[in-house]
N, CA, C and O of each residue as an XYZ file, in Angstrom:
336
protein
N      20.923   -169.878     63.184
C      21.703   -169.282     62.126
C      21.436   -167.784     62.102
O      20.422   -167.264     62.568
N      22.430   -167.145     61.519
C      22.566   -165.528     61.887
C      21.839   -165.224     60.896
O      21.381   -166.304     60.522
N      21.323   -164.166     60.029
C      21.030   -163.520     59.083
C      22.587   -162.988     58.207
O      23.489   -162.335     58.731
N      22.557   -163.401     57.020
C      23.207   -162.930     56.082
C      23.530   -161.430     56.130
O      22.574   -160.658     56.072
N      24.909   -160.878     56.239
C      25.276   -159.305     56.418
C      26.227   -159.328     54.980
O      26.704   -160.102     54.151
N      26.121   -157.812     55.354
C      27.406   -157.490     54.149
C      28.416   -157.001     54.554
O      28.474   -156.061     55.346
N      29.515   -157.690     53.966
C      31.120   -157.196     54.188
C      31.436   -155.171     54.025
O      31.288   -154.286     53.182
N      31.830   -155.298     55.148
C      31.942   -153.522     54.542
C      33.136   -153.156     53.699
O      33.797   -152.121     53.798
N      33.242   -153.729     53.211
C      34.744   -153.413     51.948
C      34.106   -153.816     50.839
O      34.404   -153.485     49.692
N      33.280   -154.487     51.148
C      32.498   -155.277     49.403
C      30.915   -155.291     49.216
O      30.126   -154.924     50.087
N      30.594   -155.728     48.064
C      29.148   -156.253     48.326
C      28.758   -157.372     47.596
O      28.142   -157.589     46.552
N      29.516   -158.253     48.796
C      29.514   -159.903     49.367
C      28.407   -160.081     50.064
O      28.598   -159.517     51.141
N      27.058   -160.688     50.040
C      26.579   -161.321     50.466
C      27.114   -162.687     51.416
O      27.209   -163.853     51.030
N      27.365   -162.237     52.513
C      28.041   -163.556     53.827
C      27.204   -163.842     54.635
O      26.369   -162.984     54.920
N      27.155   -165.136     55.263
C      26.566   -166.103     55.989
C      27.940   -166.485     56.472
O      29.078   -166.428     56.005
N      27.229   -167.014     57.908
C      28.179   -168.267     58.446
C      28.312   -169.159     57.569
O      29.110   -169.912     58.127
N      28.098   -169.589     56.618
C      28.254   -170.833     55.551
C      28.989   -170.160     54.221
O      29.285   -170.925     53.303
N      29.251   -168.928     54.113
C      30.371   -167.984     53.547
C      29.464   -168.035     51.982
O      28.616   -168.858     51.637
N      30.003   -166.830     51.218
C      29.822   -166.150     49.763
C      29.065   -166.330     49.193
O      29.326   -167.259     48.429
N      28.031   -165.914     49.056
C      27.214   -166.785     47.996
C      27.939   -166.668     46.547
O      28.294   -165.652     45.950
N      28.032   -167.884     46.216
C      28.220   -167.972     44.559
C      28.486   -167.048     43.528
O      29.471   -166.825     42.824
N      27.151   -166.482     43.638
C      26.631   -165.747     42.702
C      27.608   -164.343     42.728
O      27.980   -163.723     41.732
N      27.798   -164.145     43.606
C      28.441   -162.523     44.083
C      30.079   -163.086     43.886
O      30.946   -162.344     44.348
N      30.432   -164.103     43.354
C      31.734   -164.089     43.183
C      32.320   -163.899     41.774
O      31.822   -164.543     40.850
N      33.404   -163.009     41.533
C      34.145   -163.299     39.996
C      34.404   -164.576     39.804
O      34.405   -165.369     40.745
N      34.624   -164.884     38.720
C      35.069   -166.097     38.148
C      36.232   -166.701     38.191
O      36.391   -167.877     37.866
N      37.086   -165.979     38.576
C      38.803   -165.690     39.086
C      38.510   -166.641     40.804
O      39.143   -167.522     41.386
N      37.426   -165.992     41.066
C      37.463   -166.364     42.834
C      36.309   -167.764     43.114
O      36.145   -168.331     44.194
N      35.646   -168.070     41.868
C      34.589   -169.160     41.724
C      35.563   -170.241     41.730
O      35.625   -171.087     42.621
N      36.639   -170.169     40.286
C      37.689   -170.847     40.050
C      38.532   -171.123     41.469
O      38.505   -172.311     41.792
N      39.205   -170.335     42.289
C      40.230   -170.675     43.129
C      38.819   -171.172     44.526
O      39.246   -172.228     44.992
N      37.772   -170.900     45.090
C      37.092   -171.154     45.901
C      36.686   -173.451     45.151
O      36.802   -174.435     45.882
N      36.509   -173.464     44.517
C      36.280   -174.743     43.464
C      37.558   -175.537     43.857
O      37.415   -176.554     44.536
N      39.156   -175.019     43.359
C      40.263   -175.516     43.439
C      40.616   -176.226     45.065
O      41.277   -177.188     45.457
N      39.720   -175.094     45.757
C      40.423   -175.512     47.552
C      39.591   -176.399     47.734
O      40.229   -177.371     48.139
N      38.171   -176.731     47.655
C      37.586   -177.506     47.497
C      37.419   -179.440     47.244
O      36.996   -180.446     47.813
N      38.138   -178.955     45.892
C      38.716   -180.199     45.102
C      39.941   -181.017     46.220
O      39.973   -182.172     46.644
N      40.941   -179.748     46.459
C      42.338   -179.935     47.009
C      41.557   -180.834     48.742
O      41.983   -181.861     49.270
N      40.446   -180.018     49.173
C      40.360   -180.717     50.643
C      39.344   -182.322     50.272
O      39.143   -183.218     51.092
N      39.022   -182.301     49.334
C      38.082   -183.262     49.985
C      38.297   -184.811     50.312
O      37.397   -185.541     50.728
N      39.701   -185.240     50.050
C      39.463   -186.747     50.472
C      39.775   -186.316     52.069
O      39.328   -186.866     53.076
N      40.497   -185.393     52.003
C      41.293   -185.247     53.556
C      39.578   -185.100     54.766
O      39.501   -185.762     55.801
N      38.444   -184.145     54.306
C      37.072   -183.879     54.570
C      36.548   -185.287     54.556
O      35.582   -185.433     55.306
N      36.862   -186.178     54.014
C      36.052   -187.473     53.517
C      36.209   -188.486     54.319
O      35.460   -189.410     54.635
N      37.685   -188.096     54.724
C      38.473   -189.322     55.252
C      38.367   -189.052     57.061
O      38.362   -190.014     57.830
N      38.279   -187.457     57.604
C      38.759   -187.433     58.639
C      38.387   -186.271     59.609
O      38.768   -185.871     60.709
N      37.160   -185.810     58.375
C      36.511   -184.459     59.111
C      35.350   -184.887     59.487
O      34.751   -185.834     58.977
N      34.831   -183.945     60.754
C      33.423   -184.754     61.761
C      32.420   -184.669     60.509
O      32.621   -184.496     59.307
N      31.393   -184.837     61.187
C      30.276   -185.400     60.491
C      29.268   -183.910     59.811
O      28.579   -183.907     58.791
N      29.516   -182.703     60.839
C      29.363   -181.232     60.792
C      30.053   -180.613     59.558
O      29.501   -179.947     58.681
N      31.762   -181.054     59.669
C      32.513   -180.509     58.367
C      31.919   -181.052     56.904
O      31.719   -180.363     55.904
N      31.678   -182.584     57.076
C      31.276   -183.207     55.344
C      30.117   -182.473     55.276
O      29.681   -182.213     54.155
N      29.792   -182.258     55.817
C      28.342   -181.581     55.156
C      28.160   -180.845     54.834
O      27.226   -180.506     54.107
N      29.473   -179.964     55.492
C      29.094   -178.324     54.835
C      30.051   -178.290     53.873
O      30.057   -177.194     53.314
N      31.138   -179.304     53.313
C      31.402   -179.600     52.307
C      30.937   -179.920     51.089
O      31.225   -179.574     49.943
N      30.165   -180.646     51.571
C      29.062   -181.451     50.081
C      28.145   -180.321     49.564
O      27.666   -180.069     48.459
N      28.057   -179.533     51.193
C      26.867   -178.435     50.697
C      27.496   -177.280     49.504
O      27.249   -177.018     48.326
N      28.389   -176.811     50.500
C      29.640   -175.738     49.505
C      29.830   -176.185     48.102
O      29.573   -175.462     47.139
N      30.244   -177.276     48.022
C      31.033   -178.043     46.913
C      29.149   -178.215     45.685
O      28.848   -178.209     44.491
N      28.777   -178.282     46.404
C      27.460   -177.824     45.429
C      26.914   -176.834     44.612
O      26.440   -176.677     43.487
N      27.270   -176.015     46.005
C      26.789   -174.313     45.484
C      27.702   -174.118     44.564
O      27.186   -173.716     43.521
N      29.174   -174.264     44.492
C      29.922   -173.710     43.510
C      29.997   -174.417     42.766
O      30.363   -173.979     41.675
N      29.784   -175.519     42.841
C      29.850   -176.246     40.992
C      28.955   -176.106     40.244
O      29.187   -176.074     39.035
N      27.144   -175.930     40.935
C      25.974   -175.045     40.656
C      26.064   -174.261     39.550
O      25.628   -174.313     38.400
N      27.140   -173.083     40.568
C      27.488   -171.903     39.965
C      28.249   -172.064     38.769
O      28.211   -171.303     37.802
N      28.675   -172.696     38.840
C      29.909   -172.946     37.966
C      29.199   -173.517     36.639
O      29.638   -173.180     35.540
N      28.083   -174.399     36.753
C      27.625   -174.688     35.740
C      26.987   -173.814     35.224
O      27.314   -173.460     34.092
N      26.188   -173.363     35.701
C      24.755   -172.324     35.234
C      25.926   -170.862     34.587
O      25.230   -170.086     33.932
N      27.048   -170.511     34.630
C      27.766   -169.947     34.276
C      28.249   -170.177     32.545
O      28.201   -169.459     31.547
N      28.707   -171.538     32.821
C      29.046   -172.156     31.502
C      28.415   -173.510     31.509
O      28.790   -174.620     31.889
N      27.228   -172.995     30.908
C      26.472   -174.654     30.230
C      26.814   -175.153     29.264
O      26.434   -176.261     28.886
N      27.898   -174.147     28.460
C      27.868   -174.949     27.195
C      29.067   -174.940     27.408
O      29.547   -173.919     26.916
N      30.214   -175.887     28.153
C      32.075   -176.546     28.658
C      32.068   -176.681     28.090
O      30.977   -176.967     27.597
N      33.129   -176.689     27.347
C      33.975   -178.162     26.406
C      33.937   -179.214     27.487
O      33.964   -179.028     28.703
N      33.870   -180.357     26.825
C      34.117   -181.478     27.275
C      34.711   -182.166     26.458
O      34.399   -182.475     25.308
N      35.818   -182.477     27.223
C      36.905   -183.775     26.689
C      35.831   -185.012     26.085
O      34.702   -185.220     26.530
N      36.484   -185.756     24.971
C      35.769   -186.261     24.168
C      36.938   -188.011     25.078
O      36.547   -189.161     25.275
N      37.925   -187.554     25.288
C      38.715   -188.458     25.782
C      38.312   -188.795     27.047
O      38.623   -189.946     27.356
N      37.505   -187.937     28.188
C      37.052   -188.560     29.052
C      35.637   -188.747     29.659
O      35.171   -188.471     30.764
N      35.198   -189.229     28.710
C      33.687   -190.160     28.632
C      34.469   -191.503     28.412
O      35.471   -191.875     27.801
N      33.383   -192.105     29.318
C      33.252   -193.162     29.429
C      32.302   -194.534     28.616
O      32.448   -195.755     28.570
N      31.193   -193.450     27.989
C      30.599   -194.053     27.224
C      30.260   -192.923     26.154
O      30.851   -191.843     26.136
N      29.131   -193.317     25.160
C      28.647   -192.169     24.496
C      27.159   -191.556     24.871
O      26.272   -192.345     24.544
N      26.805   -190.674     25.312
C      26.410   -189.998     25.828
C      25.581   -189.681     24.518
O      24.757   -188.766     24.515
């Protein structure tokens, strides 16, 4: 694995395994999350064994992020399943 560089237009922290989290707006946390969501049965169903992983991995980091951002969501009261 390479060492992490910086984009020369930004200051993006990049890896071959792309953005860290942290260095993203919330605008780009949101749409990076959305593509995510959008690939994964297609990743689940039909990508090698190399792609799920760096799926599950990705799909971590940004929901991570995503939490530690907003710990305190709303949460739908309509979709629980039990009471919590």
């Amino acid at each position: 694995m390479t060492e992490p560089r910086i984009e020369p237009a930004s200051e993006f922290v990049v890896s071959e395994i792309g953005i860290d989290p942290a260095g993203l707006a919330d605008e780009d946390l949101f749409r990076e999350l959305a593509s995510l969501h959008r690939t994964r049965l297609r990743t689940l169903r039909h990508g090698p064994e190399a792609a799920l992983a760096n799926h599950l991995r990705r799909t971590g980091e940004l929901e991570g992020e995503y939490l530690s951002r907003y710990p305190g969501r709303e949460v739908d009261p309509d979709r629980l399943t039990q009471n919590f």
